[in-house]
SERO-4910 file (N, C-alpha, C, O; in steps of 0.05 Angstrom, whole numbers):
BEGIN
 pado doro    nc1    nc2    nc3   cac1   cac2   cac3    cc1    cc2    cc3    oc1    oc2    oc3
  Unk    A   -940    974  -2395   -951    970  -2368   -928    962  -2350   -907    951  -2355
  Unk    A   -938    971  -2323   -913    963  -2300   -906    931  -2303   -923    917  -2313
  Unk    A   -883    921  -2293   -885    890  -2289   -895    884  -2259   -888    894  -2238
  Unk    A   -911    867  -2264   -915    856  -2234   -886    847  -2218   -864    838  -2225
  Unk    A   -899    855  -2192   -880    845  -2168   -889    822  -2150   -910    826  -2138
  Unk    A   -877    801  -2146   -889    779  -2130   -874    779  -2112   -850    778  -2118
  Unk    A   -880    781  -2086   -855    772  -2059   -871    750  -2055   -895    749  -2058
  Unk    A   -852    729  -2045   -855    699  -2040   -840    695  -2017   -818    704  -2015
  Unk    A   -854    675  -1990   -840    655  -1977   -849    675  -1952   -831    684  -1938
  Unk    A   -877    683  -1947   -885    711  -1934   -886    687  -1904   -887    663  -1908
  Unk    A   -885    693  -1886   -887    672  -1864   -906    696  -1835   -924    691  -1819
  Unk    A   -893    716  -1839   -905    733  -1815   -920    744  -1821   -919    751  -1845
  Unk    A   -944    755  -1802   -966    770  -1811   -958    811  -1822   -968    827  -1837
  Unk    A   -929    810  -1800   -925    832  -1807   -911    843  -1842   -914    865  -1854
  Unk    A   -893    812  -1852   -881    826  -1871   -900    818  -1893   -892    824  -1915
  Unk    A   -928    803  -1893   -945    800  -1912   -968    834  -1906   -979    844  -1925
  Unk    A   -968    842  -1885   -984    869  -1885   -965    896  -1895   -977    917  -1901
  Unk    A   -938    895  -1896   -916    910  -1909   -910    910  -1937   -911    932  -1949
  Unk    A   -904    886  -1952   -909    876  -1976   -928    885  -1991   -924    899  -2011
  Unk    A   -954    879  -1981   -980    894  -1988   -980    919  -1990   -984    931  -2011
  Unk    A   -975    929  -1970   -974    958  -1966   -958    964  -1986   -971    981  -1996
  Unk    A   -937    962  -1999   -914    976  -2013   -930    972  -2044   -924    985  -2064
  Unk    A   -944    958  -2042   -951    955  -2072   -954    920  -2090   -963    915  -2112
  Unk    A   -946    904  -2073   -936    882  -2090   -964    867  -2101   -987    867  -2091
  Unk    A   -952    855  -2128   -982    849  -2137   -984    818  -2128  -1005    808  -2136
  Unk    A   -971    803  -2116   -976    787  -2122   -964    771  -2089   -940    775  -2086
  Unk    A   -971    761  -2076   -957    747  -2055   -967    723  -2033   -988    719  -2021
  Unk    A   -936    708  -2035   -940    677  -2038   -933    668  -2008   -923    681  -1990
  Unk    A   -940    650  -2009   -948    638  -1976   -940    610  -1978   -959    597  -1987
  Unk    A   -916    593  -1973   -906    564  -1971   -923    546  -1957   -931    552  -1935
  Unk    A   -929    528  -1967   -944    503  -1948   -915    474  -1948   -912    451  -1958
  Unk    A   -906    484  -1940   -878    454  -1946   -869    448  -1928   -851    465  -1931
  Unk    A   -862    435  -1904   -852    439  -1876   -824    444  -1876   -812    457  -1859
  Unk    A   -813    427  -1902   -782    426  -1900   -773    454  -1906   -751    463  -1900
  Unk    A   -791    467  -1919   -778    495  -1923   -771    515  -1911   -790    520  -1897
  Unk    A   -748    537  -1907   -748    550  -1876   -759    567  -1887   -752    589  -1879
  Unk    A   -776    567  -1903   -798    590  -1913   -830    585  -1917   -846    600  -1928
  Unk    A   -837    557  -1904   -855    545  -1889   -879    566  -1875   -871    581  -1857
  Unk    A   -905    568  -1882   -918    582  -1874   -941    568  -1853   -964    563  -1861
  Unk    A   -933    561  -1825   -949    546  -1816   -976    555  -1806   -990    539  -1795
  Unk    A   -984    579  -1809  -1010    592  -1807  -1019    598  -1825  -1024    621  -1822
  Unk    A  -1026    589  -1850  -1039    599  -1880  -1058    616  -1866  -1073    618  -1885
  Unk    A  -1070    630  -1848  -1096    652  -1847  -1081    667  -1850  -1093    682  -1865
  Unk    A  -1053    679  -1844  -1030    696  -1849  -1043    716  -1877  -1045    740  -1877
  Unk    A  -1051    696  -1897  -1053    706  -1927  -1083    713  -1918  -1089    736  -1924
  Unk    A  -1097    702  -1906  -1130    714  -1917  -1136    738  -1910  -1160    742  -1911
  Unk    A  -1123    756  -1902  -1133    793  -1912  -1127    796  -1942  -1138    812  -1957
  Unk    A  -1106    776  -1949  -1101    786  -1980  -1112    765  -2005  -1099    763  -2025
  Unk    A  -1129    755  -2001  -1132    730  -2015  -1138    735  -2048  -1142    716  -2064
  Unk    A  -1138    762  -2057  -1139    778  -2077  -1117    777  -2095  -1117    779  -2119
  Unk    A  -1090    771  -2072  -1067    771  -2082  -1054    751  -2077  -1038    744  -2094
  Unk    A  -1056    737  -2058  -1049    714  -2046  -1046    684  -2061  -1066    671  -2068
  Unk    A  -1020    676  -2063  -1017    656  -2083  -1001    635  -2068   -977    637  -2060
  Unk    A  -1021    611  -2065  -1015    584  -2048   -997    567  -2065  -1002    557  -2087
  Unk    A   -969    567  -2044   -940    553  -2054   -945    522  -2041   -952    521  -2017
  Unk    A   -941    501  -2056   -952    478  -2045   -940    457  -2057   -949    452  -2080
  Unk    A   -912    434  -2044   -910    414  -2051   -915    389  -2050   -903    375  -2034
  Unk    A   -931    379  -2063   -946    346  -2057   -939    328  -2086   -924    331  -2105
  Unk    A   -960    309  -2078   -944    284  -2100   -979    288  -2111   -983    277  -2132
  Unk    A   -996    297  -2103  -1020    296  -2127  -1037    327  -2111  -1038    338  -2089
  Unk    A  -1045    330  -2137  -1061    359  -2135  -1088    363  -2120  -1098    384  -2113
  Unk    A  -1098    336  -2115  -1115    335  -2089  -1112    345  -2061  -1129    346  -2043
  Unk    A  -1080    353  -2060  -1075    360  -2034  -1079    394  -2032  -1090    409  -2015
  Unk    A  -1065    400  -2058  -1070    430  -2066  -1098    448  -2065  -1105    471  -2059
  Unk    A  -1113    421  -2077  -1136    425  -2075  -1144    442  -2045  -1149    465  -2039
  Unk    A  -1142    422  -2033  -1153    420  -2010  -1151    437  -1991  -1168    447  -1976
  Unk    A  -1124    440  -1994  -1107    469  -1976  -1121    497  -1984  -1128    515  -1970
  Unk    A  -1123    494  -2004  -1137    522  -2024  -1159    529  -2018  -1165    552  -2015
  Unk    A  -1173    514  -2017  -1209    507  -2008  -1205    512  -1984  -1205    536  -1984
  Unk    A  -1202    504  -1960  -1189    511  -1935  -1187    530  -1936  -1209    537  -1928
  Unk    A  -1173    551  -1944  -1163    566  -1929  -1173    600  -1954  -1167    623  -1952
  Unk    A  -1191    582  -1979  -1199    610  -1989  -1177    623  -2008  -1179    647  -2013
  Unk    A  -1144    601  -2022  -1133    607  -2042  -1157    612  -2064  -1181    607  -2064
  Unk    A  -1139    624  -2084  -1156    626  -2111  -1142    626  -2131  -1151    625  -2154
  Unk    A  -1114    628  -2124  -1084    626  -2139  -1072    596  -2128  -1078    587  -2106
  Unk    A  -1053    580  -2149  -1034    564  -2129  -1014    562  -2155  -1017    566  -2179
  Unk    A   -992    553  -2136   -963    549  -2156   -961    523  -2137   -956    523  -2113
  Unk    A   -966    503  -2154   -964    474  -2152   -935    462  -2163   -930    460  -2187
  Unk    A   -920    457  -2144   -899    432  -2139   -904    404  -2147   -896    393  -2126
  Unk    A   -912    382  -2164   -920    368  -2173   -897    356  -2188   -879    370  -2197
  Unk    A   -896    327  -2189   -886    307  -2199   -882    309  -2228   -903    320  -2235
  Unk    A   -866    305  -2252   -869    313  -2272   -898    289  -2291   -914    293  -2309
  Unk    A   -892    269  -2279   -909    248  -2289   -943    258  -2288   -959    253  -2306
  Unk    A   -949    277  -2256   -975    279  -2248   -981    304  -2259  -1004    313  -2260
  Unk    A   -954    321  -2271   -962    359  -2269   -989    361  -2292  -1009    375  -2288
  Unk    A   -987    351  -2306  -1007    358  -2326  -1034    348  -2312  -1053    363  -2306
  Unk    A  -1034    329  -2310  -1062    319  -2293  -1067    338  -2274  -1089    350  -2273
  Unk    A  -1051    343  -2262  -1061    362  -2235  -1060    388  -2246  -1078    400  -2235
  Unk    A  -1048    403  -2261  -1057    423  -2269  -1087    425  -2285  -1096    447  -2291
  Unk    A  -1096    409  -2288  -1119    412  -2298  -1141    414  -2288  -1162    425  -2292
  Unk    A  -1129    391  -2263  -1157    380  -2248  -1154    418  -2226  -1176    428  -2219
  Unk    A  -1137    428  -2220  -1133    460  -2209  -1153    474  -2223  -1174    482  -2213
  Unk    A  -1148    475  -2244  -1162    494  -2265  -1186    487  -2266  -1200    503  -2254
  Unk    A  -1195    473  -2274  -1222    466  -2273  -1243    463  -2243  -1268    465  -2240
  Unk    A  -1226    459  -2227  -1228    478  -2198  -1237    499  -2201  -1258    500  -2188
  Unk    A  -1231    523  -2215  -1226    542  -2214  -1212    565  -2202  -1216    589  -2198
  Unk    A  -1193    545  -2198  -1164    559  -2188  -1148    577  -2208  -1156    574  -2232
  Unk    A  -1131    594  -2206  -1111    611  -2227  -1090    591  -2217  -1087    591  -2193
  Unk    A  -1074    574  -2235  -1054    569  -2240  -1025    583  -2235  -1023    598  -2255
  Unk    A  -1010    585  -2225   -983    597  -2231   -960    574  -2222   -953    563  -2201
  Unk    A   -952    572  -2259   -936    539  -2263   -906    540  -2254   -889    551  -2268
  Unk    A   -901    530  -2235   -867    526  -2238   -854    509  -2264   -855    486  -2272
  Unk    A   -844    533  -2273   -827    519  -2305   -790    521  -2300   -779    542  -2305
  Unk    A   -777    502  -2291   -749    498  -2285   -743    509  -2311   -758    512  -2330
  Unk    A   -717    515  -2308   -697    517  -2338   -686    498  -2344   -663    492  -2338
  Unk    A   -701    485  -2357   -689    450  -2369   -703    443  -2392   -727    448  -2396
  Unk    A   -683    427  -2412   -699    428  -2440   -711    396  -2435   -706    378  -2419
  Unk    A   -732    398  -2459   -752    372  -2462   -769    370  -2449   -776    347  -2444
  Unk    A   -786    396  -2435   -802    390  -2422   -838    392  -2432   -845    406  -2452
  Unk    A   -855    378  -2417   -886    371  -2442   -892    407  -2439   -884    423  -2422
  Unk    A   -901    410  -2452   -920    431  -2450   -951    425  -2436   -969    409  -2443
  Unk    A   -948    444  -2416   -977    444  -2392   -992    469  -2396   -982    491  -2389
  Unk    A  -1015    467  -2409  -1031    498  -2414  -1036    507  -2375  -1045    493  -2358
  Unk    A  -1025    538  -2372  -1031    544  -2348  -1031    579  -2345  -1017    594  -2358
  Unk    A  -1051    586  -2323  -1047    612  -2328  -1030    632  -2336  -1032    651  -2352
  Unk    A  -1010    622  -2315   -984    642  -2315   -965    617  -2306   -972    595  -2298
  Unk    A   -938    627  -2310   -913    607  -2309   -889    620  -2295   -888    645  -2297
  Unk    A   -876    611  -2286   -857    615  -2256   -830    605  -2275   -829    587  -2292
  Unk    A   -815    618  -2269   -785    610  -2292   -761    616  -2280   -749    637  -2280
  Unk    A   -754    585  -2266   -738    591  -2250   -723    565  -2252   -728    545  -2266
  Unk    A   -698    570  -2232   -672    541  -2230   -690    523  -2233   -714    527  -2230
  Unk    A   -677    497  -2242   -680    476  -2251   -680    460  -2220   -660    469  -2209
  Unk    A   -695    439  -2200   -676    429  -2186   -666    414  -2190   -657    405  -2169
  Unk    A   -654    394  -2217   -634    382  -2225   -608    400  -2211   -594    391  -2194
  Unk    A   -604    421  -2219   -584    436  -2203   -589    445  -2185   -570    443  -2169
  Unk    A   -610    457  -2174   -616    469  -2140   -612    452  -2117   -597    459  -2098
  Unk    A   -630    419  -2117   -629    412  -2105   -647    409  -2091   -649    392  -2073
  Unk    A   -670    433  -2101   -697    443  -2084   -721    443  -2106   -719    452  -2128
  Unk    A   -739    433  -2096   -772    454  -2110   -769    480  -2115   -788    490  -2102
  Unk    A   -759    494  -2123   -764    517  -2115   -756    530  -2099   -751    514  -2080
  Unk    A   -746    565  -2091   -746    579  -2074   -716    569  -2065   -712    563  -2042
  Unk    A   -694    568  -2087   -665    562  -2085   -647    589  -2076   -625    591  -2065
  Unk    A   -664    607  -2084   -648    636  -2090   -623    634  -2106   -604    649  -2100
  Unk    A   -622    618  -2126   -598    612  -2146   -616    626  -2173   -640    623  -2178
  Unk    A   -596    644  -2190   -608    652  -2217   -603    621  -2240   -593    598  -2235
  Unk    A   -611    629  -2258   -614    605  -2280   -603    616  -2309   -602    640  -2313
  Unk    A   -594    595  -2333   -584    605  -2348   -614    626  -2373   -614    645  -2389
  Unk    A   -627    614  -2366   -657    631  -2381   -652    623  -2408   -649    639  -2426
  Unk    A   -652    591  -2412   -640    577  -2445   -667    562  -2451   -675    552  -2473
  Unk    A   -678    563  -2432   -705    543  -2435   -737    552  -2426   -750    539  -2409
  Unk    A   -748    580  -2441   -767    591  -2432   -805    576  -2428   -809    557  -2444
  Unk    A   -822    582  -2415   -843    576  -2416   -853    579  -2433   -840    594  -2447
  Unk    A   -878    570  -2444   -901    570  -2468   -912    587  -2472   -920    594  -2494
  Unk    A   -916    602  -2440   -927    621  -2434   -923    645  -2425   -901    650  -2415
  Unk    A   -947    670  -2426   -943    692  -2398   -923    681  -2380   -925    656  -2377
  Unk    A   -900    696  -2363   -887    685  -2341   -878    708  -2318   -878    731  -2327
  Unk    A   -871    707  -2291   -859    712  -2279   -830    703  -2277   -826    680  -2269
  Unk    A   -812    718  -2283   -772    710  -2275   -772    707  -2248   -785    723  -2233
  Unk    A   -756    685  -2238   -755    678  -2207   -725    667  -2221   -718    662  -2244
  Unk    A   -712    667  -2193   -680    655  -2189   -668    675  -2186   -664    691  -2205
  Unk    A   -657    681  -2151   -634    698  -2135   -639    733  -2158   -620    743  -2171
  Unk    A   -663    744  -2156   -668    769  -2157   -674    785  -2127   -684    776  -2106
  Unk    A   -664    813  -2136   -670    829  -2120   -669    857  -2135   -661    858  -2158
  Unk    A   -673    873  -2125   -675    907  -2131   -649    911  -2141   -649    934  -2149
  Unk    A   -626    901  -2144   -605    908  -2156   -600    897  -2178   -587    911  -2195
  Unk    A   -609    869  -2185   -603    861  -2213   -626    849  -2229   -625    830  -2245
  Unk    A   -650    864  -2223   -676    858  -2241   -675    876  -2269   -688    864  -2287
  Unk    A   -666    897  -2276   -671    907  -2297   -646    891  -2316   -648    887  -2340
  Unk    A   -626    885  -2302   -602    875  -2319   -615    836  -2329   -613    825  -2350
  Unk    A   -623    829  -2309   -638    810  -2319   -650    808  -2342   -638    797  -2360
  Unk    A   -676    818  -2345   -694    832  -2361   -685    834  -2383   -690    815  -2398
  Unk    A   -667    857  -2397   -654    862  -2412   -642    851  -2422   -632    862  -2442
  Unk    A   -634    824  -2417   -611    800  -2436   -637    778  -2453   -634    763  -2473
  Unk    A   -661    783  -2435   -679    760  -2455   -686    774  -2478   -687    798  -2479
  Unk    A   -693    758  -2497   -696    752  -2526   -723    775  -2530   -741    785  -2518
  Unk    A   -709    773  -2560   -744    797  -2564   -772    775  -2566   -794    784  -2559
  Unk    A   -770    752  -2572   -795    737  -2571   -807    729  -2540   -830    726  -2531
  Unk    A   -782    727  -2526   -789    719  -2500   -797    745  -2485   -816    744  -2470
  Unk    A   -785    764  -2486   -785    784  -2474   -817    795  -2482   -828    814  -2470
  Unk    A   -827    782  -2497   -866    790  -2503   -880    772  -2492   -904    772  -2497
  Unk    A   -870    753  -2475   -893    734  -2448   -887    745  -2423   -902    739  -2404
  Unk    A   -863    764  -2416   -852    770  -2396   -878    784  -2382   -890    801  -2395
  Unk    A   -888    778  -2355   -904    797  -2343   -893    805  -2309   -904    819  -2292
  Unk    A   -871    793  -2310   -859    809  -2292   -840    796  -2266   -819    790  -2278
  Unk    A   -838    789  -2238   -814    785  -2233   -822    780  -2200   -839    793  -2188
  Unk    A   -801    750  -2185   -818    736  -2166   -788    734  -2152   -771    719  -2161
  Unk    A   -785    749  -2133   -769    737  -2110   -771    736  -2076   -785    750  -2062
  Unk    A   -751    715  -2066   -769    707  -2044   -732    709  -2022   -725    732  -2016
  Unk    A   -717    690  -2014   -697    683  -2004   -673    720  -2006   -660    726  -1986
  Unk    A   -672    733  -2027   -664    754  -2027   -671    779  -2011   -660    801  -2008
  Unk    A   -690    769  -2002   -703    804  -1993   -708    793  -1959   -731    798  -1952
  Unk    A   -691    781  -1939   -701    776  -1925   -675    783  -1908   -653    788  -1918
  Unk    A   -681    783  -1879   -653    788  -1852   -650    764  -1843   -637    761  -1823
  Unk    A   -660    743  -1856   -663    719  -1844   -681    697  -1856   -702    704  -1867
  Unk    A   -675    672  -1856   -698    654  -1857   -724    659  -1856   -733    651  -1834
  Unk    A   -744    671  -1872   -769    663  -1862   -771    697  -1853   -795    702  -1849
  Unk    A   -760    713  -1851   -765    740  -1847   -758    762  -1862   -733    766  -1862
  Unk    A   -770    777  -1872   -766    795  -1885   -759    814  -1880   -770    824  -1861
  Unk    A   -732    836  -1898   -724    865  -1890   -743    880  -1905   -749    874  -1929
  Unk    A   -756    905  -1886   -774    919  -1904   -756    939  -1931   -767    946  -1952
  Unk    A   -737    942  -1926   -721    960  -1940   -718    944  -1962   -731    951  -1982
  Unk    A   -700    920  -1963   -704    903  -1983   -730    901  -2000   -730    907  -2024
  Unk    A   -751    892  -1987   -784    883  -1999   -790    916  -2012   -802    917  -2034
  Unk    A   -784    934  -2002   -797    952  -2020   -774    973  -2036   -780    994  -2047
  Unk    A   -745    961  -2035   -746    967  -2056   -742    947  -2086   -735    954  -2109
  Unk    A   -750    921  -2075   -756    904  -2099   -775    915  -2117   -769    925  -2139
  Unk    A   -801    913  -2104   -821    923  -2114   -817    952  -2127   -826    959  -2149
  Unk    A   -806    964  -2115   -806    991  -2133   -790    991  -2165   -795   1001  -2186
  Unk    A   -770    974  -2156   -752    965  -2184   -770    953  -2204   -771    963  -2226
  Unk    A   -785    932  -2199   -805    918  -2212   -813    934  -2223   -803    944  -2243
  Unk    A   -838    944  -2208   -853    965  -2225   -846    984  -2243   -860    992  -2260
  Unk    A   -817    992  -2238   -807   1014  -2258   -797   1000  -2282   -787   1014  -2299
  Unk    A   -799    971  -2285   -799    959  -2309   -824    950  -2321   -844    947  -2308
  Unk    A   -822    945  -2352   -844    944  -2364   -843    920  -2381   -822    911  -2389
  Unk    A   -871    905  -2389   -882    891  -2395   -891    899  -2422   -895    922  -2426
  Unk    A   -895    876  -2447   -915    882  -2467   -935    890  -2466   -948    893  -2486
***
């Protein structure tokens, strides 16, 4: 099967109706202010709420909650405290939210049952939650199904791909970038966005 394509850090209505258009399965919408990939209109996502996956950093999952309910998520990739992540991943789920877990590349971490898992820089080294556009050494994989995130684009996704492990390489479902594909902060090149997505897809999954 194709790998999924996620574009992330969608902020304008036009490069979330473009994205779509090209094919992407999967696309993410920031709630964080500090981020210059900050989505201060979440209705942005609701033509796509099918696909639409709510990026959200807080200190308890009540906020996630809330944002989600609001605004008609049904997906979220929760930013969470390491102390609260398991609590709040659960209390999501049982929501009945779809999960999609940010898993840093760093060893010793609990295991969190979650839909799907996000596998990306550590911010011990980024510096950031998320959405660093730095790749990672890929030494420390999820439990689970995952999306690869960290400084991809249409030029070095299949070379990626190809260096993970044969055990890992059987949760792989496919591939999330956001800071690469853009002319700017917070805006997206369509040339870039679709030919991510086309790279994606021409790779394959278990």
């Amino acid at each position: 099967m194709s790998a999924l394509a996620k574009v992330c850090g969608l902020v304008r209505p036009e490069d979330a109706a473009f994205a779509a258009g090209q094919g992407a399965d999967l696309l993410g919408f920031v709630s964080h202010a500090p981020s210059p990939r900050h989505c201060q209109d979440l209705s942005v996502a609701e033509p796509y709420l099918d696909k639409a996956v709510l990026v959200q950093v807080e200190e308890c999952a009540e906020a996630i909650l809330a944002t989600a309910h609001r605004h008609g998520f049904r997906r979220v990739q929760p930013y969470l405290p390491p102390v609260s992540r398991e609590a709040g991943v659960h209390l999501l789920r049982e929501a009945g939210l779809q999960v999609l877990l940010p898993w840093p590349d760093e060893p010793d971490q609990a295991s969190v049952a979650a839909d799907l898992y996000l596998w990306e820089a550590s911010p011990q080294v980024t510096g950031v939650a998320g959405g660093s556009g730095q790749g990672h050494a890929m030494a420390h994989p999820p439990p689970g199904p995952f999306l690869l995130a960290g400084g991809l684009d249409a030029t070095n996704l299949r070379e990626r791909v190809q260096v993970l492990s044969a055990p890992v390489r059987k949760r792989f479902l496919g591939v999330d970038a956001a800071s690469r594909l853009e002319a700017s902060p917070g805006m997206k090149a369509p040339s870039k966005v679709s030919a991510f997505i086309l790279a994606a897809h021409a790779l394959e999954h278990p």
